[in-house]
C-alpha positions in Angstrom: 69.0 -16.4 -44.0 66.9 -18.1 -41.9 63.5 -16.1 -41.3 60.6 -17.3 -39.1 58.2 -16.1 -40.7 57.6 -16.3 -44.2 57.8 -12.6 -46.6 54.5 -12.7 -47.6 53.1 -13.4 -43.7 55.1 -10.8 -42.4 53.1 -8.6 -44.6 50.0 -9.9 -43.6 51.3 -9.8 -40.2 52.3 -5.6 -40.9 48.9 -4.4 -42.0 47.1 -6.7 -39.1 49.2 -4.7 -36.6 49.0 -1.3 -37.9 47.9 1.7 -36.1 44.4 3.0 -37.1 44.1 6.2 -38.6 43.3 8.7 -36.2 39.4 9.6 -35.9 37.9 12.9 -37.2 37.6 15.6 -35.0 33.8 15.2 -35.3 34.0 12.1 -34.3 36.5 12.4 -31.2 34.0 15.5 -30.4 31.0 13.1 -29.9 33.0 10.9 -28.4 34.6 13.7 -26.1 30.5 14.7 -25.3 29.0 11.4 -25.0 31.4 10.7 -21.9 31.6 14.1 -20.3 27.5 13.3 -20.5 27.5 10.0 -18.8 30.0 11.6 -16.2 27.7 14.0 -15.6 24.5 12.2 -15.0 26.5 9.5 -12.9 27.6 12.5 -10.4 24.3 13.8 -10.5 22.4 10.4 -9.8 25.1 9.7 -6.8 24.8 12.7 -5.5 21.3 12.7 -5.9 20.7 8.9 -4.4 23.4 10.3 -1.4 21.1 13.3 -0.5 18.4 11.1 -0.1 19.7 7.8 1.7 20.4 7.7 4.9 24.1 6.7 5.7 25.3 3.6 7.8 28.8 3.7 9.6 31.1 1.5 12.1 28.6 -1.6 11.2 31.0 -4.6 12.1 28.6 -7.1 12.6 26.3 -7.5 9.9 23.2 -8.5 11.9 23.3 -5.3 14.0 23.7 -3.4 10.5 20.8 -5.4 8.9 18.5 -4.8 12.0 19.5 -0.8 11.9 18.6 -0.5 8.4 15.5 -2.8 8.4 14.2 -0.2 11.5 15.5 2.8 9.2 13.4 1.6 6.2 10.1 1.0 8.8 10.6 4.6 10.0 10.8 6.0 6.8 7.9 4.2 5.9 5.6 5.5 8.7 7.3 9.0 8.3 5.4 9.2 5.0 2.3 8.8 6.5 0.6 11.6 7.3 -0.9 11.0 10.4 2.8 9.8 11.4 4.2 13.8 10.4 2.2 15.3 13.0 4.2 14.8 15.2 6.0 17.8 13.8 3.4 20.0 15.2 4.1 18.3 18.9 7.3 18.8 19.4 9.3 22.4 19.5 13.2 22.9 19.1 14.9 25.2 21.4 14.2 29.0 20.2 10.2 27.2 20.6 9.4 26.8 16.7 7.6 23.9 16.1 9.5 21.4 14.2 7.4 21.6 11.4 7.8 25.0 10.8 11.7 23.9 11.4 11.3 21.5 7.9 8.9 24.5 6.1 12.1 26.8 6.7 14.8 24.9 5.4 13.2 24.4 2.6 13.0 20.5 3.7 10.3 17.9 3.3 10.6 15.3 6.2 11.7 12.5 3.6 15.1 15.5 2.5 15.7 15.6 6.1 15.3 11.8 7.1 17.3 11.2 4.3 20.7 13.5 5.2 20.6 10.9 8.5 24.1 9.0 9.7 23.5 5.5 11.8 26.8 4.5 13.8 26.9 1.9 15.6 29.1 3.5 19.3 28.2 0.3 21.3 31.4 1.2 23.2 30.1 4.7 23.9 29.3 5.0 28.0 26.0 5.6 27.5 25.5 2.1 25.7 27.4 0.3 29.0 24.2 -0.2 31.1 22.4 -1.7 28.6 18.9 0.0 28.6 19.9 2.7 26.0 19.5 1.8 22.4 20.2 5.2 20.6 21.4 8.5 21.4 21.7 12.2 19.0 23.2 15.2 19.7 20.3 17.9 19.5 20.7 19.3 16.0 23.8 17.0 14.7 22.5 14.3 12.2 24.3 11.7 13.4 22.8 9.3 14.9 24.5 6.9 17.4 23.0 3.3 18.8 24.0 0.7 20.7 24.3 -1.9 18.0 24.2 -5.1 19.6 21.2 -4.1 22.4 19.7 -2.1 19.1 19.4 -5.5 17.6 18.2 -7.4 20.4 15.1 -4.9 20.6 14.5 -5.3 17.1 14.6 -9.4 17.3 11.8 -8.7 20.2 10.0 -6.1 18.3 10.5 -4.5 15.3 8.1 -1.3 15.9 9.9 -0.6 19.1 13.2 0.6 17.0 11.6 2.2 14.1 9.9 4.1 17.0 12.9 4.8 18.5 14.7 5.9 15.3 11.7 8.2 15.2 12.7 9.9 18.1 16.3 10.2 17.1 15.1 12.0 14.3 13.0 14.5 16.3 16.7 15.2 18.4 18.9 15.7 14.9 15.8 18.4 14.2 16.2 20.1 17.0 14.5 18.8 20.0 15.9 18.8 23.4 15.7 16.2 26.4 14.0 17.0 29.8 11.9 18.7 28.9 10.2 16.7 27.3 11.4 13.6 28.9 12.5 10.7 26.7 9.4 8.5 27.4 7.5 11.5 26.6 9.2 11.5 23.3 8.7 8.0 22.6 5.3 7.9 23.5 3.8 10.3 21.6 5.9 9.3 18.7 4.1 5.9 19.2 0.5 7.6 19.5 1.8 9.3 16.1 3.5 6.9 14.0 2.9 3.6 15.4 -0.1 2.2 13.8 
């Protein structure tokens, strides 16, 4: 009989191959614990890192997107500043609160609210077609849409000028309306405010 291996390999070959025995239940316990663990605090640091970063969408070209974020991270930045959240005392949303009574009662710092913020880039939207408008919000909607490709032009020219802007986009997705106060009314004091 012709074998290919020899008896005393396949042997070898047997135990090499064999199953394991089965782990305790202690062990397959800690094992069971030590993955539900990780799963958890995963889920809990996405969720947490989610709450707290703003959200880009419909970014096709990726030097609109990096211009969009750049002037995201620059408002953020002057947000913190406290001189910069004042400008939470000069606006009021539409019932007449003062916006930052508006943050105080949801229980929202401006950095929770900033953060919950969607950027899409709706160059095709009309209001992007003449060319002058870089961003526009619904009042109260966090999303916030820009002209991507005139949005990065500005920025190339100058940087403040969009974090400014994003600024004010942020004052719409909190509540403040348009006319009254006008835009450049908006942007302006933002800039007294923030742009420093």
């Amino acid at each position: 009989m012709n074998r290919p291996f020899p008896t005393h390999a396949r042997v070898a070959l047997a135990e090499v191959t064999r199953p394991q025995e089965k782990a305790s239940r202690k062990q397959k316990a800690r094992s069971c614990l030590s993955v539900f663990a990780c799963a958890l605090a995963t889920a809990l640091l996405a969720s947490r890192a989610s709450a707290d970063t703003p959200v880009f969408l419909g970014f096709v070209d990726t030097s609109t997107r990096l211009a969009v974020q750049r002037s995201v991270e620059g408002a953020a930045t002057r947000l913190a500043r406290p001189g910069c959240q004042d400008v939470f005392a000069d606006f009021t949303d539409a019932v007449g609160q003062r916006l930052s009574a508006t943050l105080v009662a949801r229980g929202k710092s401006p950095a929770e609210a900033f953060g919950v913020l969607r950027f899409f880039d709706d160059g095709a939207a009309p209001q992007c077609r003449a060319g002058k408008t870089l961003a526009f919000t619904q009042v109260g909607s966090p999303l916030v849409r820009l002209c991507g490709l005139q949005f990065r032009d500005r920025f190339l020219q100058n940087r403040t000028t969009t974090e400014i802007i994003v600024i004010h986009e942020f004052l719409h997705t909190l509540g403040v309306g348009e006319n009254p106060p006008t835009s450049e009314s908006i942007t302006k004091q933002v800039a007294v405010r923030c742009g420093n």
